[in-house]
C-alpha positions, 0 to 999 in steps of 0.5 A: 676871737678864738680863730688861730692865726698860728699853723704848724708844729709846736716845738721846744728848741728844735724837738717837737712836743710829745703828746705827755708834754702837752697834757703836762702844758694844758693841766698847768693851765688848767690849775690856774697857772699863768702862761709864763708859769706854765713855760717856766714849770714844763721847760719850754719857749713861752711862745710854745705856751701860748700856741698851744693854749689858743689852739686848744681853746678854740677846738675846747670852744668849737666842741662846746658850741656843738655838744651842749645842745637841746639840753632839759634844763629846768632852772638857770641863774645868770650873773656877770664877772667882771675883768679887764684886759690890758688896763682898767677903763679909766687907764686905757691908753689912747689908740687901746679904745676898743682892744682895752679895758673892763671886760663882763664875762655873762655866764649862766648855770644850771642848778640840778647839773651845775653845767655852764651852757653858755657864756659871753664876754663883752660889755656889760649893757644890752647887745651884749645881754641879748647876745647872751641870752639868745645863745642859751635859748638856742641851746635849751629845749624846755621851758625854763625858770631864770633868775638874775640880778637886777641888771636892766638889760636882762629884761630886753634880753630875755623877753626878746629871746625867750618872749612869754615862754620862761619863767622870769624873776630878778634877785635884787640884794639889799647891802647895807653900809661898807665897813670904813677901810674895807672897801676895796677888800670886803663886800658890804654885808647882804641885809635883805633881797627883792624878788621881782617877778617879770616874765609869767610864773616863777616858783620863788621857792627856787629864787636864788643867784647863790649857784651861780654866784659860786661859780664866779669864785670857781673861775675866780680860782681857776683862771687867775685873769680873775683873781682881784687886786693882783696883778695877773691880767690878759694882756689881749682880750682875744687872751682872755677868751680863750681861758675861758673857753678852756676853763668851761671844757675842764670844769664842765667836762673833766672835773668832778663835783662833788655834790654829783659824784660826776661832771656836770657834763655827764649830769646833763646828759652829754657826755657819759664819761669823765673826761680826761686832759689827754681827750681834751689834747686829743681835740687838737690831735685829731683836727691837726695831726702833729708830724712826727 
């Protein structure tokens, strides 16, 4: 989804961009600001925007997928975020089936560097589970102890993709009653969780969803295609998959944790530095040098 169709020069008007106005471009985006947003704050063509941002996004992309590799990570916790693309799946118009509607981001965290090894968008049933999970075992060198919600696919996916060499255990969290008129804008309160065991030995001492479950309201804050009951959505799923992308570079990357005084890149050992917007501009410089 993230191939670029657009080739060429990024212009405004009959300039060209200059390194310090793409930067400029890629931090407004990175801060959460809509592609419109970005255009109408740097004083350049929308179109500009959104050649930029897919190209950056599938070079953001590309470098992940072949940097964050044979990594030691130890424990891991996986959730789903749900978003939609176009309408919501009860507003999906005909002839939209299949490029509409609800949208499950599968994200997973590494709780000792707070890195994010591997993410996939789709549906939330089980191709897209086993998808999921194959990736980040292709990813991982050691064995791991997972933890997940109580989503049935995760059972398929995970034994199919690790078989008996993980550490598998479900979070089930008990709600209790909704709150009348609060429905739409407030969980119900958590009252109590199960742990299952389901693949050999986990130490539940370090059964927990909490890690990953903040990074849902990272990107929540992030990426507004996130954001709840507003208005700011991906007109495109091709759209949305490219903030994502951009989103895990940054977050990953170039912004420090503060419990890591570092990225979580350079807590997992794959980079040795804090990364900059400008390296992530130089991602797309070095592939498809601009014309002066």
């Amino acid at each position: 989804m993230l191939d670029a169709k657009h080739k060429g020069s990024y212009t405004v008007g009959m300039n060209k961009l200059d390194h310090a106005q793409r930067v400029q471009i890629v931090h407004l985006l990175v801060e959460g600001n809509s592609m419109r947003a970005t255009a109408r704050l740097a004083d350049v063509a929308f179109n500009t925007v959104a050649k930029l941002f897919i190209d950056i996004a599938r070079m953001c992309a590309d470098y992940q997928d072949r940097t964050l590799r044979n990594l030691n990570s130890k424990t891991l916790q996986l959730d789903e975020i749900w978003s939609f693309a176009y309408s919501k799946a009860k507003n999906v118009p005909e002839g939209k089936q299949g490029q509409a509607g609800d949208i499950w981001t599968w994200v997973a965290i590494d709780i000792d560097s707070k890195l994010v090894p591997s993410w996939r968008i789709g549906g939330r049933d089980s191709a897209t589970a086993c998808e999921f999970v194959s990736d980040l075992a292709a990813r991982l060198k050691n064995r791991v102890q997972i933890t997940s919600d109580g989503h049935k696919p995760y059972l398929q996916a995970i034994e199919g993709a690790f078989g008996s060499e993980v550490d598998f255990v479900q979070l089930i969290k008990i709600y209790g009653e909704t709150v009348d008129g609060q429905k739409r804008y407030s969980s119900a309160e958590c009252i109590g969780a199960d742990k299952s065991k389901v693949i050999e030995n986990p130490d539940m001492c370090c059964v927990s969803t909490s890690c990953v479950e903040r990074q849902n309201l990272t990107i929540q804050m992030s990426t507004r295609h996130f954001t709840p009951l507003t208005n700011v959505f991906s007109k495109k799923i091709e759209n949305l998959v490219s903030s994502v992308a951009l989103h895990y570079m940054h977050y990953n990357f170039c912004r420090i944790h503060k419990t890591l005084r570092g990225t979580p890149a350079m807590a997992a050992g794959v980079s040795d530095h804090i990364w900059t917007v400008d390296e992530i501009v130089g991602l797309v410089e070095q592939a498809e040098p601009l014309s002066k």
